[in-house]
C-alpha positions in Angstrom: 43.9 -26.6 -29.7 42.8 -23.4 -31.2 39.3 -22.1 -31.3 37.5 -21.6 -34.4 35.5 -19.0 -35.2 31.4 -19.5 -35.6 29.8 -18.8 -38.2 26.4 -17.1 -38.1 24.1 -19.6 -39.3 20.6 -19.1 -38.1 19.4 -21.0 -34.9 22.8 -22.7 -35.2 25.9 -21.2 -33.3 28.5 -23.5 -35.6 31.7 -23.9 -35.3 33.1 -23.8 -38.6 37.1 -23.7 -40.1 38.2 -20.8 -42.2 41.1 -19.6 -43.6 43.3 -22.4 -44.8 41.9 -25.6 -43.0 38.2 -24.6 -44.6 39.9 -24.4 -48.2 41.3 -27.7 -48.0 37.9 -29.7 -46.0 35.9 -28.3 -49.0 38.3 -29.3 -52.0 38.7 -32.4 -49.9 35.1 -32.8 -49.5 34.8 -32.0 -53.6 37.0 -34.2 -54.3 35.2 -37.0 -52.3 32.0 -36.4 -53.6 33.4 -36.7 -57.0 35.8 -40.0 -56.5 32.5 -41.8 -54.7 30.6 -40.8 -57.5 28.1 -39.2 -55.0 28.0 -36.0 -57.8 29.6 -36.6 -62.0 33.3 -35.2 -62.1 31.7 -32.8 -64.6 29.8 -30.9 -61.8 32.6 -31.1 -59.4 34.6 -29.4 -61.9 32.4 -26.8 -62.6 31.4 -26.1 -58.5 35.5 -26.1 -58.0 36.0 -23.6 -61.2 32.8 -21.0 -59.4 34.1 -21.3 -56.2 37.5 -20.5 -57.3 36.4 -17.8 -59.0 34.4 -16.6 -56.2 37.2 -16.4 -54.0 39.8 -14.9 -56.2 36.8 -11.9 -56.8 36.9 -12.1 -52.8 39.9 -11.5 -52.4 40.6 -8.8 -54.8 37.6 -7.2 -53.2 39.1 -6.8 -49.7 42.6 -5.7 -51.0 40.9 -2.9 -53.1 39.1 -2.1 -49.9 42.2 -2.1 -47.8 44.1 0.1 -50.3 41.3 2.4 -50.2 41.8 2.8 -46.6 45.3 3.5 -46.6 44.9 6.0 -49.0 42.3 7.9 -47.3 43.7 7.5 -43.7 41.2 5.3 -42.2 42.1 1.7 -40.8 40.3 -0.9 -39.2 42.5 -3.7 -38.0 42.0 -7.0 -40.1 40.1 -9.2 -39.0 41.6 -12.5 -36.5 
């Protein structure tokens, strides 16, 4: 089984998924919250629409950064 990387969290050395298998525990979990009625599908909606948004700014974020690097010469490897 794979190791997952930890998360800083403070006074808490967590082992937490990312990449792919953390997108889909939180839209799972979302979507659980919302189909147990734990939170109204209204604010599911709108916590799904920010966090999409915050990742697509993410993500754009580092590519502008990596361009950046290849165009100036510098590279750091990505990160595993």
């Amino acid at each position: 089984m794979p190791s997952m990387p930890r998360l800083p969290l403070p006074g808490m050395p967590v082992a937490m998924p990312t990449g792919l298998p953390g997108r889909v525990l939180w839209w799972g979990g979302l979507a659980a919250l919302a189909a147990f009625d734990v939170v109204e599908w209204p604010v599911a909606v709108i916590v799904g629409a920010g966090s999409w948004v915050a990742e697509q700014y993410a993500k754009t974020a580092a590519q502008g950064e990596r361009t950046q690097q290849r165009q100036t010469g510098q590279h750091t490897p990505a990160p595993v």
